[in-house]
Every structure is written in structure tokens, then in C-alpha cells.
KOLKOLBA-638859 format. One line per 2 residues: their letters; for each residue x negated, y negated, z negated of N, C-alpha, C, O. Coordinates in Angstrom, 3 decimals. Layout:
<nodes>
A> X/Y/Z/X/Y/Z/X/Y/Z/X/Y/Z  ...
</nodes>
This chain:
<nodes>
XX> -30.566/182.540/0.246/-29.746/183.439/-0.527/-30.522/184.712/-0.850/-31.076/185.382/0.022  -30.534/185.073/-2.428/-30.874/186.399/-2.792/-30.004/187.451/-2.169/-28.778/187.413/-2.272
XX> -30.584/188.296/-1.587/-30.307/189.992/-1.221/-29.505/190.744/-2.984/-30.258/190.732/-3.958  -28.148/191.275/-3.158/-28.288/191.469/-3.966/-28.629/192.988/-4.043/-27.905/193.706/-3.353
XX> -29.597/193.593/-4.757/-30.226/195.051/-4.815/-29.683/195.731/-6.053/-30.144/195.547/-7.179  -28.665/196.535/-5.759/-27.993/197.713/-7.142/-29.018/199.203/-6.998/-29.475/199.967/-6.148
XX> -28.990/198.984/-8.392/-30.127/200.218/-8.529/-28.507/201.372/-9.685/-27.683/201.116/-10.563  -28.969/202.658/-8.802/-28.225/203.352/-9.427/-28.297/203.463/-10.649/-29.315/203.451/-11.341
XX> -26.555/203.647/-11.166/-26.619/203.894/-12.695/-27.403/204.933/-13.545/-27.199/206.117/-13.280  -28.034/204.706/-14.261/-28.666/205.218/-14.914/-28.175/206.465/-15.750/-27.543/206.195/-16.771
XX> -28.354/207.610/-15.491/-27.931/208.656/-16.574/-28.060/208.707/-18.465/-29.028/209.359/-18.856  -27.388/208.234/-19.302/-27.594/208.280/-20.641/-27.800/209.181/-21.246/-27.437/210.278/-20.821
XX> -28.377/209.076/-22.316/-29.281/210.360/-23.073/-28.133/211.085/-23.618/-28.441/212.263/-23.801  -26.544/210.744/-24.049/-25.801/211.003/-24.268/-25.006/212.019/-23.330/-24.806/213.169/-23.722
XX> -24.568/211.594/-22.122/-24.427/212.525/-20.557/-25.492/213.202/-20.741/-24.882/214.065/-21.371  -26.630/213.610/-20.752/-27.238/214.789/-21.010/-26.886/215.489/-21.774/-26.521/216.641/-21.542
XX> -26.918/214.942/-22.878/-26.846/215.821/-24.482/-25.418/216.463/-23.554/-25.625/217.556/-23.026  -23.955/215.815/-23.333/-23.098/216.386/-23.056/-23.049/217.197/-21.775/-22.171/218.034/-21.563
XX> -23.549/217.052/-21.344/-24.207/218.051/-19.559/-24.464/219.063/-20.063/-23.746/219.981/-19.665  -25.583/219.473/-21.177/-26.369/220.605/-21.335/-25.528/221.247/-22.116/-25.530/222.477/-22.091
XX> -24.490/220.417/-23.110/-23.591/221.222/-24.408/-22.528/221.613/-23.408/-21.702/222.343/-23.956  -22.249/221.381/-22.102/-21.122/221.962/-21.065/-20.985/223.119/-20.539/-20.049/223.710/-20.001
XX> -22.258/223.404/-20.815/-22.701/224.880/-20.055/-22.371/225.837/-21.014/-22.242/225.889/-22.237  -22.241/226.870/-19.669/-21.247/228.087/-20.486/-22.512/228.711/-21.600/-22.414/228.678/-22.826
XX> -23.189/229.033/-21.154/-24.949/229.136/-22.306/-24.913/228.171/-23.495/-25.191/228.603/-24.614  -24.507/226.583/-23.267/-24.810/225.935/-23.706/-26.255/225.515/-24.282/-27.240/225.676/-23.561
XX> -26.366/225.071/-25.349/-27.909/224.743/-25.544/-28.593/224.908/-27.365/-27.916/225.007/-28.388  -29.556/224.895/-27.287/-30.483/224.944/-28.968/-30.754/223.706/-28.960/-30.735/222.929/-28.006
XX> -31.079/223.470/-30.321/-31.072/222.012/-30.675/-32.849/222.090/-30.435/-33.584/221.236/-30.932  -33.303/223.085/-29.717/-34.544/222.351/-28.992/-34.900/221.817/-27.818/-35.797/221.025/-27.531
XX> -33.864/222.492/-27.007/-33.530/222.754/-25.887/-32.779/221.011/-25.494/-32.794/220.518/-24.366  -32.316/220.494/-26.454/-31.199/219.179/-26.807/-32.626/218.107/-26.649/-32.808/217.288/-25.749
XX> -33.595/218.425/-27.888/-34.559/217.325/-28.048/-35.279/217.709/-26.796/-35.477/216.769/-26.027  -35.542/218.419/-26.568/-36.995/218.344/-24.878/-36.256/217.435/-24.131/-36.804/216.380/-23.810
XX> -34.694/217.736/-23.676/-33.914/216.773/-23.039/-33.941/215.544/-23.169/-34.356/214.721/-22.353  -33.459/215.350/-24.294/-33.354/213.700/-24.655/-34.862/213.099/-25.140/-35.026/211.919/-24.831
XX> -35.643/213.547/-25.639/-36.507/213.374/-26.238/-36.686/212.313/-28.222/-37.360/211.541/-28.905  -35.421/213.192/-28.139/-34.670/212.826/-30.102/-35.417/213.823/-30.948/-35.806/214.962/-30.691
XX> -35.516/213.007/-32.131/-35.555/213.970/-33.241/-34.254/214.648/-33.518/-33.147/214.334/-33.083  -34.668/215.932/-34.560/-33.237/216.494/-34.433/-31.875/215.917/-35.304/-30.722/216.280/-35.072
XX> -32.266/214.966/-36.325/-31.419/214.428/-36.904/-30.597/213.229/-35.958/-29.465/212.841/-36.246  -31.406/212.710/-34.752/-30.578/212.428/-33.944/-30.159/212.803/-33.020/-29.585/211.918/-32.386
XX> -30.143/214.205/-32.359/-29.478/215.017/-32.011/-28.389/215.572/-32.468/-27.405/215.741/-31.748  -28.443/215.977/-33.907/-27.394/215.947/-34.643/-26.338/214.767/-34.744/-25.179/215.155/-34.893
XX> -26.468/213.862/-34.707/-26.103/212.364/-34.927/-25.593/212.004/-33.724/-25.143/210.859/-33.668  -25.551/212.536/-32.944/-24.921/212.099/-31.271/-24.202/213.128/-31.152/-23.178/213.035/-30.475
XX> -24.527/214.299/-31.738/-23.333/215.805/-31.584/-22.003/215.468/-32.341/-20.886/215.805/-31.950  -22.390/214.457/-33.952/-21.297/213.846/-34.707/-20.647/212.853/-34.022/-19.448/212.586/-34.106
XX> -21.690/212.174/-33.164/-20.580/210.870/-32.392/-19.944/211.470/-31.238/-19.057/210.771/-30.748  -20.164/212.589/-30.672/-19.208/213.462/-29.816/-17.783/214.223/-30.169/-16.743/214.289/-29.515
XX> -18.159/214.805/-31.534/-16.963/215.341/-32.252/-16.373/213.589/-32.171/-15.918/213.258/-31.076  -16.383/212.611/-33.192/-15.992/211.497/-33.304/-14.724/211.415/-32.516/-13.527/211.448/-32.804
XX> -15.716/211.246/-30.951/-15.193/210.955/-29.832/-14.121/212.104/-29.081/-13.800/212.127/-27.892  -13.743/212.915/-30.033/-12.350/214.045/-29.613/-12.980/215.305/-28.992/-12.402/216.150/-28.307
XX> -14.447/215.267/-29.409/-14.723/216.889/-28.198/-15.022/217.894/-29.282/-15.264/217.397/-30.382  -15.056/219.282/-29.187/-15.150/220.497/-30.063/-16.289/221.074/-29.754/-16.531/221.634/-28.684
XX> -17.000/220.959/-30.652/-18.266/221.516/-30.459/-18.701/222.953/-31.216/-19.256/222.896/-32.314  -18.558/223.607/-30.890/-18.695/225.094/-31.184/-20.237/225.050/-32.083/-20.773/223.944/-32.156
XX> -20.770/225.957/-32.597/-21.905/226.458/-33.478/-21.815/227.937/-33.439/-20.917/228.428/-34.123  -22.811/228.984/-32.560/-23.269/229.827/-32.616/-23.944/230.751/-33.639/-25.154/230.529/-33.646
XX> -23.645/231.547/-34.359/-24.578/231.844/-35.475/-26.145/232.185/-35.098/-26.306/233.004/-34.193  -27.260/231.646/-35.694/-28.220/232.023/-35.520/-28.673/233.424/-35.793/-29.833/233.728/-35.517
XX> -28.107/234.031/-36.153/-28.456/235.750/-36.337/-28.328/236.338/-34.796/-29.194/237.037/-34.269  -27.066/235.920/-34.156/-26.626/236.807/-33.165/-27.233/236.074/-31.853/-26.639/236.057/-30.775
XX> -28.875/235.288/-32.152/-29.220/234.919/-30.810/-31.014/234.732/-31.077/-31.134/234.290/-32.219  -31.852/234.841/-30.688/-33.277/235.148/-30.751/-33.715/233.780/-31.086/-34.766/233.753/-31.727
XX> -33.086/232.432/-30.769/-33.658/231.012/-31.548/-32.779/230.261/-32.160/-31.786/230.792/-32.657  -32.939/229.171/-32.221/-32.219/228.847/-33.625/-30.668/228.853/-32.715/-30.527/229.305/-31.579
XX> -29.398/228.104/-33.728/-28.485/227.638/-33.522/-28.149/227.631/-32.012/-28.904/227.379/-31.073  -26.765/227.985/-31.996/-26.659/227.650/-30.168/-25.409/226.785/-30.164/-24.433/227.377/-30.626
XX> -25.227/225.778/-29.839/-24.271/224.146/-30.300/-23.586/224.932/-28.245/-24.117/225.605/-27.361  -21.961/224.148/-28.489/-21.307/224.614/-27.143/-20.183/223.661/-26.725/-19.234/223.946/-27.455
XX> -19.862/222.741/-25.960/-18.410/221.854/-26.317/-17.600/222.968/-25.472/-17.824/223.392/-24.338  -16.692/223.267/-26.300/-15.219/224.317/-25.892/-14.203/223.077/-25.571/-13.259/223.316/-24.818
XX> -14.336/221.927/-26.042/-12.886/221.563/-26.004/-13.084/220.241/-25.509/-14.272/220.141/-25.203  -12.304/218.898/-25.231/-12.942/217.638/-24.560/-11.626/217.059/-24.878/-10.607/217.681/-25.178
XX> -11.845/215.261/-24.730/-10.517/214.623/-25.667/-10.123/214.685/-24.143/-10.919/214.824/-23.214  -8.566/214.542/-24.035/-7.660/214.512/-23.099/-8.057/213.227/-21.865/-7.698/213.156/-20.690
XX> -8.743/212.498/-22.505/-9.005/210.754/-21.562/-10.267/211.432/-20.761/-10.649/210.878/-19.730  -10.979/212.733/-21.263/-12.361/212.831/-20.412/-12.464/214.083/-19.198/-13.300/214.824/-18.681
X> -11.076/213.776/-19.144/-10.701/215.064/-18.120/-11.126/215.282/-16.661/-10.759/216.289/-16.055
</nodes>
């Protein structure tokens, strides 16, 4: 008989993206790609499949912060509580 060996679940590039957009700082969409290691159009593209998915994602103006854009989830669908 095989031993059966579970290897922990793996963290998704997605749970990051949403880990780092949790924080009260939140994150720059460079700060997003070093993480995941995405271009930014798919960074963008996983921020759209998050809204999708019921969460509010805030946008920082880039004037009122020293690098680009600062992306933030304020809000989360009711099932991800």
C-alpha cells in the first residue's frame, strides 16, 4: 500500500492579488505585478474578475500619492465573509 502524502494547498496568484488589495495601504499595480509576477493588463484583468466576483475595489488618485495608482478592496461579496 501507497503512503498517501498531501502537500499543502497551494496559495493562488489570485489570494495574493486579494491579500495585498486587503490592506489598509493597499497596493500599486507594481507592487500587484512583483507579487504575482503578471503583466499589468493581467493584473488589471484579475482586479475585473474580482469586481465580477462582488468585491469593491477602490482607485486612489495618482496625484495624491508619489507612484502610480493605489487599487484598495473596501467592500467583499457577502459569501466571502
Amino acid at each position: 500500500m501507497s503512503k498517501s502524502t498531501s502537500t499543502p494547498p497551494r496559495e493562488t496568484k489570485t489570494a495574493i492579488l486579494r491579500k495585498l488589495l486587503s490592506r489598509k495601504a493597499g497596493a500599486d499595480l507594481d507592487a500587484l505585478q512583483s507579487a504575482t509576477g503578471w503583466q499589468p493588463h493581467s493584473v488589471r484583468a484579475a482586479m475585473s474578475g474580482l469586481r465580477k466576483a462582488g468585491y469593491t475595489i477602490d482607485r486612489a488618485d495618482p496625484a495624491k500619492t508619489s507612484s502610480g495608482a493605489v487599487y484598495r478592496i473596501t467592500s467583499g461579496p457577502e459569501s466571502a465573509t
